[in-house]
N, C-alpha and C positions, 0 to 999 in steps of 0.2 A: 740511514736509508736501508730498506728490505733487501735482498734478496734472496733469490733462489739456485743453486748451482745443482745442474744436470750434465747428462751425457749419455751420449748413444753410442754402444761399444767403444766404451773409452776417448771418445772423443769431445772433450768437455765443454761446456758455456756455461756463462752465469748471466740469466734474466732478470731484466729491469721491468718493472712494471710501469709505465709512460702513462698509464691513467691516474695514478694515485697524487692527486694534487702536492701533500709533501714529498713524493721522487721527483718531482717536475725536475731537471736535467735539461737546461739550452742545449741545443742541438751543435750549437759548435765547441762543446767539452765531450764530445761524446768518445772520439779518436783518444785526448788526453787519459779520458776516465778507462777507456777499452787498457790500453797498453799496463797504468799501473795496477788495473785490479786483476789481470789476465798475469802478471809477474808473481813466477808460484813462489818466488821466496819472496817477496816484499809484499806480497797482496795474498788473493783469495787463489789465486791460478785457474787459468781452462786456455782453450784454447782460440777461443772469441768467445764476446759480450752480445745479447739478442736483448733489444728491446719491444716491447709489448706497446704498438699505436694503436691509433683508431685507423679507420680506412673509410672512404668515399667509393670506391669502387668495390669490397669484399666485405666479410664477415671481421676482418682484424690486418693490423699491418704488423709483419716482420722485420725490422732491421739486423743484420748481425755487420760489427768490428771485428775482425781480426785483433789481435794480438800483437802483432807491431802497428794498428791503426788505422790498417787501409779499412775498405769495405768492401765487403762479398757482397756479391748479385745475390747470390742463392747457398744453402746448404743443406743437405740432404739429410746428414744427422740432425743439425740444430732443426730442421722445421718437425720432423717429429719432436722430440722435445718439446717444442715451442706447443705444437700442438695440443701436446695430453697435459701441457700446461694450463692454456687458456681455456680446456675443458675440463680439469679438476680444480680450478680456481670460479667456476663458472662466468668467467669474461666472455666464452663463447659455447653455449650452453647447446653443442648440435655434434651428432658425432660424425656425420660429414660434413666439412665448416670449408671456406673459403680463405688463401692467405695470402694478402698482396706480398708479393715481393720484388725486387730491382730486374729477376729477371721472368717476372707476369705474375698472375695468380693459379696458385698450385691447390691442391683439393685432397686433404689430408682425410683420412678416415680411421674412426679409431675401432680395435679391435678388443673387443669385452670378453671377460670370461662370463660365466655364469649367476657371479655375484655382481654384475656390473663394473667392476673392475678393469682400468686398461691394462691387456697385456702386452700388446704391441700395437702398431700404428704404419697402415699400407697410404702409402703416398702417391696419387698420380704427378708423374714427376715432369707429363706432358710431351712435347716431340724432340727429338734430338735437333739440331743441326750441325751441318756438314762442309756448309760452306766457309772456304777460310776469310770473306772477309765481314761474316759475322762473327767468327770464331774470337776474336779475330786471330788470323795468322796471314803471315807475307804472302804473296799469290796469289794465284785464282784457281777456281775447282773447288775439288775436295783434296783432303791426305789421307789417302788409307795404304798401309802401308809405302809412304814416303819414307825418302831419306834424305837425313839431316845430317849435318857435319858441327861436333859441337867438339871444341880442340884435337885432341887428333883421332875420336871416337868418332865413327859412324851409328848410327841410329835408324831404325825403320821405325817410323811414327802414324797411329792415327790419329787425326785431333775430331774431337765433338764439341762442341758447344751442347751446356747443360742448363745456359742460362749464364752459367761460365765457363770459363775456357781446360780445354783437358787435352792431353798428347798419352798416349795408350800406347806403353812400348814392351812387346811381349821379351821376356827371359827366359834362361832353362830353368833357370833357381832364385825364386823370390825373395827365400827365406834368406836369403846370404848374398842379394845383390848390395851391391852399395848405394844405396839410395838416398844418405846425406852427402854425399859428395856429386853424386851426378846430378839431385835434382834441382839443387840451385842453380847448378852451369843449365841446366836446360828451362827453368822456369823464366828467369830472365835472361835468354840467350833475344838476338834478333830477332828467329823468327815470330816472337810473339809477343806483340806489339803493346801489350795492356799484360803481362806474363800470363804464366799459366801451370796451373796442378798438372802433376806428371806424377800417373800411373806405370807401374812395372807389374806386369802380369804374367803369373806361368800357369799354364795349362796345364789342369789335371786331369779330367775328363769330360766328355763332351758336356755334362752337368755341374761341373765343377771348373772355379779357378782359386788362385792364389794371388790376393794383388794387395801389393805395398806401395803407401804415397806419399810423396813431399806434396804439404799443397799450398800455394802461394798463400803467402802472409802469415801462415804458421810451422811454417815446416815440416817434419815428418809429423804425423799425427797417426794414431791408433784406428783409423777408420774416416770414410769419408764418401758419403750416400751417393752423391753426385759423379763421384771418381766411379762408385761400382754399373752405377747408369752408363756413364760414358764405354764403362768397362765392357760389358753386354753388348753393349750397340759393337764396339770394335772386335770383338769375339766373331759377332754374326759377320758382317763385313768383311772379316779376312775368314770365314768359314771354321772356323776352329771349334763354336758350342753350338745348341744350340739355342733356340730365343726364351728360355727361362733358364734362370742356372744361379746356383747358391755361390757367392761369392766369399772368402774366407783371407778375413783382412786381422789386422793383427791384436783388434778389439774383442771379435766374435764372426758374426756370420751374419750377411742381410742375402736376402732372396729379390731376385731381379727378374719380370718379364717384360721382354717387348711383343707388346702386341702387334700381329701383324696386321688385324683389322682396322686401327685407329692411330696404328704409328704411336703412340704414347708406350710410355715405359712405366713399370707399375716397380716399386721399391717395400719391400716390407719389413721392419724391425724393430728392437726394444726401443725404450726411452725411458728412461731412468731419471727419477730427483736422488741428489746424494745428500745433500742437506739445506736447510737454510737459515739465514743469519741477519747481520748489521753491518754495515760499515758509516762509518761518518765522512761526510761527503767533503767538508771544508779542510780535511785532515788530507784526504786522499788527492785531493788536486793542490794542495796550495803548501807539501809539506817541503 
């Protein structure tokens, strides 16, 4: 079988192409195939598997697996990728295209140099939500700057919903917070009920942050599009930037505005192929 392994500021997947009659992959091997090929010493390594569907409702359908199996609604890195995929592969031959995904269809655009070339790819990443029990999170209302009690740590939390679930908890010092230790006590802590990616972000200037994430089903990762959306939105909300601001995670840098006209959030960033390859398929599940 084909594939293609990308990443958006280091934050890696390997796509499956779901059209090509010899990848055809039953839908219920998909969790087994995500886990070993996403295992960077026994497999190919990333940090989730995207497959490339058809759609009844869009121009193309997105799946992504995590890496220990579950599945993402949504992800902000992988759908560029996905994107200047399905447009240099010509599957979706338009350079504003349509992408169903679990949490709606998002409206990727690609961004050309002069030779036609993609150089990066702006995503409408669509409206936040606020409320926690679409977030989902325990309670009613919103959290913005709530507090949480997770062992004998206090926490001031915002959560957004991105499509997924997100807790936005500002530090002094990003670069040296501990962030594999706390983010699994708070991903899967009670208050949220499906977990949830957990942003730590410190303020740089009113145009600037710093934010490092654990995000549920892969752990810490180098970048994560969705985390810098929510991340914006909770910025404006506790008044700290304001509603466009480069976000500076531990991959690169994506650019984030929230529009005040349309409530939507606009995301802009690389997407990179790093190679592509073969794996045998009867090898990889049945070894």
């Amino acid at each position: 079988m084909k594939f293609t392994k990308v990443h958006g500021l280091g934050n890696d997947f390997i796509i499956l192409n779901g059209f090509d009659e010899e990848e055809y992959i039953p839908s219920k091997l998909y969790r087994e195939l995500a886990v070993k090929l996403c295992d960077r010493h026994f497999g190919i390594g990333a940090d989730g598997m995207m497959l490339v569907l058809p759609s009844a409702r869009a121009d193309i359908r997105m799946r992504i697996i995590n890496s220990d199996g579950s599945e993402a609604e949504m992800c902000g890195n992988g759908i560029r990728c996905f994107a200047r995929y399905v447009y240099e592969k010509g599957i979706v031959r338009k350079e504003t295209m349509t992408i169903e995904t679990l949490a709606g269809i998002l409206v990727p655009r690609m961004i050309l140099d002069e030779a036609g070339r993609v150089v990066a790819v702006e995503v409408d990443m669509g409206e936040p939500i606020l409320e926690k029990s679409e977030i989902p999170m325990v309670g009613e209302g919103s959290a913005i700057n709530e507090s949480i009690q997770i062992e004998e740590q206090t926490f001031a939390v915002t959560a957004v919903s991105m499509g997924n679930p997100h807790c936005v908890i500002f530090v002094e010092d990003g670069e040296n917070f501990p962030v594999a230790f706390w983010g699994p006590r708070i991903e899967k802590s009670a208050y949220f009920p499906r977990k949830t990616n957990v942003e730590f972000v410190q303020i740089v200037n009113e145009s600037e942050v710093i934010m490092r994430v654990w995000e549920r089903g892969a752990a810490v990762t180098l970048a994560c599009g969705t985390g810098a959306c929510a991340t914006t939105v909770a910025c404006v909300l506790n008044e700290k930037t304001n509603r466009a601001i480069t976000v500076h995670l531990d991959g690169g840098d994506l650019r984030v505005r929230w529009d005040s006209d349309s409530n939507h959030l606009f995301m802009t960033g690389p997407a990179e192929v790093v190679f592509e390859g073969n794996f045998v398929l009867e090898a990889m599940l049945h070894e």
